[in-house]
C-alpha positions as CSV (number, residue, x, y, z in Angstrom):
1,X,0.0,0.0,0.0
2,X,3.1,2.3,0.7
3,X,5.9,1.2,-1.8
4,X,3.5,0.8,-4.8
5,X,1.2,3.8,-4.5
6,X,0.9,5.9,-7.7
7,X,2.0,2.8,-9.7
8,X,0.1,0.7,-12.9
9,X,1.0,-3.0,-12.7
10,X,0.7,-5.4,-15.8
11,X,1.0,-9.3,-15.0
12,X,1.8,-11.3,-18.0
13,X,3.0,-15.1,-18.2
14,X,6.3,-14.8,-19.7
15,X,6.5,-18.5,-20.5
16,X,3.9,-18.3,-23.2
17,X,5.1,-16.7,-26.6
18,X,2.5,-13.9,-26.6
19,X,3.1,-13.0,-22.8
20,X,7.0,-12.8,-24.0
21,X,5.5,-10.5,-27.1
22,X,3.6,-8.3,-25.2
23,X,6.6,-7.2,-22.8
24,X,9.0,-6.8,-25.7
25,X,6.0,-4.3,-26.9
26,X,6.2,-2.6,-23.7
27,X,9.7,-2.5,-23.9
28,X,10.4,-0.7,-27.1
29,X,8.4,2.1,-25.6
30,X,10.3,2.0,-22.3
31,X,13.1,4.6,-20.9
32,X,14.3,1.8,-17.9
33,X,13.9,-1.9,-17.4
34,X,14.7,-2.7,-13.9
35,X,14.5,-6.4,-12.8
36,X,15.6,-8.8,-9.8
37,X,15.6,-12.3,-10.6
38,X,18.7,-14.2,-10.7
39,X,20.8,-13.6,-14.7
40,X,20.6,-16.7,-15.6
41,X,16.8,-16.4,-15.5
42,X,16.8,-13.6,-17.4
43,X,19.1,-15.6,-20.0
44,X,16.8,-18.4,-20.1
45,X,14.0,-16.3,-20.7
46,X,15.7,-14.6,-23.4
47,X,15.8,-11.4,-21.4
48,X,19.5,-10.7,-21.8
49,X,20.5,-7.2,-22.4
50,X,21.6,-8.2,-25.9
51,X,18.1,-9.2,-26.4
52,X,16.6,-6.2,-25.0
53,X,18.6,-3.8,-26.8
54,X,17.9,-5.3,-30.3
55,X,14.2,-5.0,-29.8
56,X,15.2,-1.0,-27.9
57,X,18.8,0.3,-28.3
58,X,18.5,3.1,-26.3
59,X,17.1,1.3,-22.9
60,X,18.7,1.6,-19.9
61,X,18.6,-2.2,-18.4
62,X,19.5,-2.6,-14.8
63,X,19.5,-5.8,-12.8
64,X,19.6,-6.1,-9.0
65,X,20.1,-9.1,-7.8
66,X,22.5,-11.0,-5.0
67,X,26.4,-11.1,-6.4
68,X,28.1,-9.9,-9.0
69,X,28.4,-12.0,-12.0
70,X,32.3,-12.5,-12.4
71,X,32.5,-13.9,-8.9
72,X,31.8,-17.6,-7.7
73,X,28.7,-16.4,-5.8
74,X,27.5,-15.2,-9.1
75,X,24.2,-17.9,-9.2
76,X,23.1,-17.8,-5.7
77,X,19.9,-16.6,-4.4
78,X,19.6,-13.6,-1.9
79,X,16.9,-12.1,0.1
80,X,17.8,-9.2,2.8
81,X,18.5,-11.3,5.2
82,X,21.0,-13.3,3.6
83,X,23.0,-10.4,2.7
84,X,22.8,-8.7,6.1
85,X,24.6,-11.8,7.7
86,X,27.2,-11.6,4.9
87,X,28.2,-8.7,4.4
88,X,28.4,-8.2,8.0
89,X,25.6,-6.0,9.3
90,X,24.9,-8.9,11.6
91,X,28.3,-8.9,12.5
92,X,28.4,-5.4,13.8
93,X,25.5,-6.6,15.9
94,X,27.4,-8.7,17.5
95,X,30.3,-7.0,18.4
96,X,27.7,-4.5,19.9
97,X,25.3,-7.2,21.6
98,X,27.1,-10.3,22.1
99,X,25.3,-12.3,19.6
100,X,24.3,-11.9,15.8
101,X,21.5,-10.5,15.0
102,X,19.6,-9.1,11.4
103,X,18.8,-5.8,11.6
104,X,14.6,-5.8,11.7
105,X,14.1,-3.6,8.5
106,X,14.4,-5.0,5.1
107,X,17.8,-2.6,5.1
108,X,19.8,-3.9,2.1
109,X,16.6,-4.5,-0.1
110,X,16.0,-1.0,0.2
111,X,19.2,0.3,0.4
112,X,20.4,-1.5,-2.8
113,X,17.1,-0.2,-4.5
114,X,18.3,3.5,-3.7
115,X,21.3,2.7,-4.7
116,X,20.0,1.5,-8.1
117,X,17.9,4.8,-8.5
118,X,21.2,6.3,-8.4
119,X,23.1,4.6,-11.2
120,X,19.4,4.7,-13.4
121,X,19.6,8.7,-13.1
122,X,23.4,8.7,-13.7
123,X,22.4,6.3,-16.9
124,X,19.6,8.8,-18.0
125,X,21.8,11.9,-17.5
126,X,24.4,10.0,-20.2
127,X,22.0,9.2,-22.5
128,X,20.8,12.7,-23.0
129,X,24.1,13.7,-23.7
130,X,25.5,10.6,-26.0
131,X,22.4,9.1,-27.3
132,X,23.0,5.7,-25.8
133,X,20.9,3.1,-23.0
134,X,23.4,0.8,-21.2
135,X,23.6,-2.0,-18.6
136,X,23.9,-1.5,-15.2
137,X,24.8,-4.4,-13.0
138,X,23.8,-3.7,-9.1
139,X,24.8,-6.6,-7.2
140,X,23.3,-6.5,-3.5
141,X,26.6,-8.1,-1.5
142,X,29.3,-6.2,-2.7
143,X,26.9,-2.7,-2.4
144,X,26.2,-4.1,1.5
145,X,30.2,-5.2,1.9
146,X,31.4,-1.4,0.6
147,X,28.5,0.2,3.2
148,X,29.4,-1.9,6.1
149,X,33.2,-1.4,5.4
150,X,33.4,2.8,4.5
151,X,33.0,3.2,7.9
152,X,34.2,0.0,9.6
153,X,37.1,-1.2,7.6
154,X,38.7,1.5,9.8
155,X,42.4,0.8,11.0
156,X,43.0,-2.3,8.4
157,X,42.7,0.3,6.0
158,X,46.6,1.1,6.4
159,X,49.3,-1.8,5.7
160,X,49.9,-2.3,8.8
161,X,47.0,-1.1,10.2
162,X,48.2,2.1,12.4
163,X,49.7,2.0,15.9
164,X,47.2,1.7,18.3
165,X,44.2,0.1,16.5
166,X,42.7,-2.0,18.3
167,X,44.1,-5.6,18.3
168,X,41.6,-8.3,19.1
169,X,39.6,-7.6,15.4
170,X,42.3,-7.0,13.4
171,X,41.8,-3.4,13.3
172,X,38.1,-2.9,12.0
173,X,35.6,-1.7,13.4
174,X,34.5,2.5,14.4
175,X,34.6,2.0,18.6
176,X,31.9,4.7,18.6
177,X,29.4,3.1,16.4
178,X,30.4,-0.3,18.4
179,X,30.0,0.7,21.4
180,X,26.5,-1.1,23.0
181,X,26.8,2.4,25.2
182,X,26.4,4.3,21.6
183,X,21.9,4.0,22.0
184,X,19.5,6.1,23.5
185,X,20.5,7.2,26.8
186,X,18.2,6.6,29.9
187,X,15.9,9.8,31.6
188,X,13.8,10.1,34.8
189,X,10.5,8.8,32.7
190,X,12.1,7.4,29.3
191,X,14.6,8.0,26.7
192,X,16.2,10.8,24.5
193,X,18.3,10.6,21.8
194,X,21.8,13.1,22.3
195,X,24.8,13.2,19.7
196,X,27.7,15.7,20.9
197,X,30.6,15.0,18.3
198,X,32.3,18.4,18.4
199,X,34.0,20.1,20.8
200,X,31.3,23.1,20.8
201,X,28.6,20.3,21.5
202,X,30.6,18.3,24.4
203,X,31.4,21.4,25.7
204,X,27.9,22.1,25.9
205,X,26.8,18.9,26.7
206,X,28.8,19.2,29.8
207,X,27.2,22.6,31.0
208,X,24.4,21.5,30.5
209,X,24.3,18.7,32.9
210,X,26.4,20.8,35.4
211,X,29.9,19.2,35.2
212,X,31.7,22.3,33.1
213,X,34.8,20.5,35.3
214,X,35.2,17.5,32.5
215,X,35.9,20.5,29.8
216,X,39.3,20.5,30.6
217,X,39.5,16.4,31.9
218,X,42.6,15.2,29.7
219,X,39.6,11.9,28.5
220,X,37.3,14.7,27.4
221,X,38.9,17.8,26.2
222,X,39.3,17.2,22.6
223,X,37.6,15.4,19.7
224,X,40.5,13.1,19.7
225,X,40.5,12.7,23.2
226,X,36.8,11.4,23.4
227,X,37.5,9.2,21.1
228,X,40.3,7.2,23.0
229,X,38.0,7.1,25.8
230,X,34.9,6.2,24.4
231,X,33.8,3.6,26.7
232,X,34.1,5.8,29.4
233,X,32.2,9.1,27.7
234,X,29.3,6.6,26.7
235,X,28.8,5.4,30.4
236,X,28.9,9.4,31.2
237,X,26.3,10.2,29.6
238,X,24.2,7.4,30.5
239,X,24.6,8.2,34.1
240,X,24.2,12.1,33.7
241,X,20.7,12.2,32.2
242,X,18.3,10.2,34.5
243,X,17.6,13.2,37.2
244,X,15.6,15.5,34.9
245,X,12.1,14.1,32.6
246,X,12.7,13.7,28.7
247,X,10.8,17.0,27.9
248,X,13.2,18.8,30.8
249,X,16.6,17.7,28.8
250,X,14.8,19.0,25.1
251,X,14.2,22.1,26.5
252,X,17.8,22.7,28.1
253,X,19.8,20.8,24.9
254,X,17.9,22.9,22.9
255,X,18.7,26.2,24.3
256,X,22.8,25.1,24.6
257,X,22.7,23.3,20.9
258,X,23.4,20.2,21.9
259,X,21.6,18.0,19.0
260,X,18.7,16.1,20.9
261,X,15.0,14.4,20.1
262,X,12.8,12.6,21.3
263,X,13.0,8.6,21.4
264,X,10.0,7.5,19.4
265,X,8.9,4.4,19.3
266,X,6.8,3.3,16.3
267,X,3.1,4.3,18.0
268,X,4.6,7.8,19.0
269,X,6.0,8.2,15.8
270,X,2.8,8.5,14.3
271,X,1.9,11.6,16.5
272,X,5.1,13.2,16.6
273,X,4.1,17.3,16.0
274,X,7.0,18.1,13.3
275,X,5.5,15.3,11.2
276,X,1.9,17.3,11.7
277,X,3.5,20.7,11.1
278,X,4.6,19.5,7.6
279,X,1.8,17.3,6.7
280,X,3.7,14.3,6.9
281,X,0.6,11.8,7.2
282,X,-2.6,12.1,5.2
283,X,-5.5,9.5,5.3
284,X,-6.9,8.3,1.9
285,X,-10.0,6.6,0.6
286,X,-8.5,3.3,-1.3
287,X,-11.3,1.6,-3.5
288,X,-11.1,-1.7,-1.6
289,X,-8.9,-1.2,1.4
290,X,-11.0,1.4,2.7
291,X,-9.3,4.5,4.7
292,X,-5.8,3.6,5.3
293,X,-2.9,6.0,6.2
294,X,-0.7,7.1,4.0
295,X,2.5,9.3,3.7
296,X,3.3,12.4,2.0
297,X,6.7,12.6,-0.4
298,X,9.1,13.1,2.2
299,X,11.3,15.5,-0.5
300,X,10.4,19.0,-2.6
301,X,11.3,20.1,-6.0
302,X,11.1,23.5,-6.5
303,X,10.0,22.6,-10.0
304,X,7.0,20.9,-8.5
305,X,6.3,17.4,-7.6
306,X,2.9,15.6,-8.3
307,X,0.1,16.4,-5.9
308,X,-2.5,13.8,-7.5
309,X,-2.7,10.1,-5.7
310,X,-3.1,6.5,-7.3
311,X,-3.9,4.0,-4.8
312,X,-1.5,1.1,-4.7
313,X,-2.9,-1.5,-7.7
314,X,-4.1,-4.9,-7.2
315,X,-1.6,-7.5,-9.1
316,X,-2.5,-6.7,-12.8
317,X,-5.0,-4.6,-12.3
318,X,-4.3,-2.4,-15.2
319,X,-2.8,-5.0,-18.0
320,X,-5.7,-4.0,-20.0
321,X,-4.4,-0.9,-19.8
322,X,-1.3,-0.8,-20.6
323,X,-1.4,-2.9,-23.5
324,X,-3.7,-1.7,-25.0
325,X,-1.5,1.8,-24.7
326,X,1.1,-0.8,-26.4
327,X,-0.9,-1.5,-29.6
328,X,-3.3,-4.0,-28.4
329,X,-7.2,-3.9,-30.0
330,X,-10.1,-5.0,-27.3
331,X,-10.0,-8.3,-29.5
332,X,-6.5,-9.2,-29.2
333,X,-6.5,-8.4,-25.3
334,X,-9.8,-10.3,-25.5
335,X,-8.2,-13.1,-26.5
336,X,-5.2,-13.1,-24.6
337,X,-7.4,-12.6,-21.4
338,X,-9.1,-16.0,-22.0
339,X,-5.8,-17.7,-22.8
340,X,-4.7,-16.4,-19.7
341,X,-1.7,-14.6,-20.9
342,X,-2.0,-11.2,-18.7
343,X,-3.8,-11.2,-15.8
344,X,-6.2,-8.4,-15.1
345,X,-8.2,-7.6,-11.4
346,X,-10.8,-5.7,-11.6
């Protein structure tokens, strides 16, 4: 209902000859052909990119699927959670929690699909410029292996690794991010969320709690300093903020600039006033799933963005539709109907 609002959806059988006709239809009309199924698949079903681009030259085709095709992994299946445990998102779990654990959002799926909207617009921009589609190849394990390791390759990035990395892992691994003290951080009746990174914001943080003192405490007094003593700055904080009410600490971070919100969880999420202020949440008459809540485009164009909404289709509930926009008489897609090569809900 969320992911596939303002969407048409076609379903056709692409193991019968006119189900394989009709998308090649739709495909010499197309800007983008984005698919996930494994490559051989696509091969087998004559789906190549060579195939594609005989039928459309200038398409952009783009596969996502689970590893990248000159590597040994190259045929096996992936869903999110397989690549979260090996590309070691579950792994930074359990250096933080003490046991491995998958991350409870489908975070690489959707990672990997923003990541693909990346390369499609890069793709587009080319074309307008040299006249030619291309293939894009957007593997999900080596996209989830270079986002876990930016940040947490860390000290094995040198050869050696630097004096004083740390020794057990080899090197890897940001101490901040690790830290299972790096979460929200306890009040007198809940949780708030702080980050003070610079020296202006410890600093602050530090008034702010009444302890200016640890401004000029050799564990505290720098950036750099922080960050060798990590462990204890984390247990710090958690300590400092349980004497004063949630609400209290927002209104004091706020007037020192510390950064500070709110701890939501997913019920006060709904209700939280910023979303409110901007219209975040509207609630929309669907034609069979009757009022359901739905969220606004999170982003602006100043060139304007569409205002009008589609509800999220039923499985091939406008094949008629779009084929017909493809060439397709009422006969023809009579026919097809009854041979059961698209399939249409009403």
């Amino acid at each position: 209902l969320h992911l596939n609002r303002n969407k048409r959806s076609v379903v056709l059988d692409l193991k019968k000859p006119a189900g394989y006709e009709a998308l090649m239809r739709l495909v010499a009309g197309a800007d983008v052909l984005l698919w996930n199924v494994r490559p051989d698949s696509m091969q087998r079903m004559k789906l190549a990119y060579e195939d594609v681009r005989r039928v459309n030259p200038r398409i952009i085709y783009c596969g996502m699927f689970g590893f990248g095709q000159g590597g040994r992994y190259r045929a096996k299946p992936a869903y999110d959670t397989i690549i979260q445990g090996s590309s070691g998102v579950s792994a930074l779990m359990h250096r933080s929690f003490g046991d491995p654990r998958y991350v409870p959002i489908v975070m690489c799926d959707r990672t990997v699909g923003l990541i693909a909207v990346q390369m499609i617009t890069m793709a587009l921009f080319a074309r307008t410029r040299t006249g030619e589609g291309q293939s894009i190849e957007i593997p999900m394990f080596e996209n989830m292996a270079a986002y876990v390791l930016d940040e947490h390759m860390y000290q094995a990035t040198f050869d050696p690794p630097i004096e004083g990395a740390p020794s057990a892992h080899g090197g890897t691994g940001d101490p901040r991010l690790l830290s299972p003290d790096g979460r929200p951080l306890p009040t007198a009746d809940g949780w708030i969320c702080v980050s003070a990174n610079t020296d202006a914001q410890a600093f602050g943080f530090f008034r702010a709690v009444g302890r200016p003192d640890l401004i000029e405490d050799p564990r505290f007094c720098s950036v750099s300093a922080r960050h060798r003593n990590v462990k204890d700055y984390f247990a710090f904080r958690i300590e400092a903020l349980k004497g004063r009410t949630t609400a209290e600490w927002l209104t004091i971070f706020d007037a020192a600039d510390v950064p500070a919100m709110p701890y939501h969880t997913l019920e006060s999420l709904l209700e939280d006033p910023h979303l409110a202020d901007v219209g975040f949440f509207e609630w929309i008459e669907h034609p069979t799933e009757g009022r359901v809540r739905s969220m606004r485009l999170p982003n602006r164009l100043s060139g304007g963005v569409r205002e009008d909404f589609r509800p999220a289709p039923k499985l091939g509930q406008d094949s008629r539709e779009l084929l017909g926009q493809a060439g397709y008489t009422a006969e023809e897609l009579d026919r097809m109907l009854r041979e059961g090569v698209p399939r249409s809900h009403p």
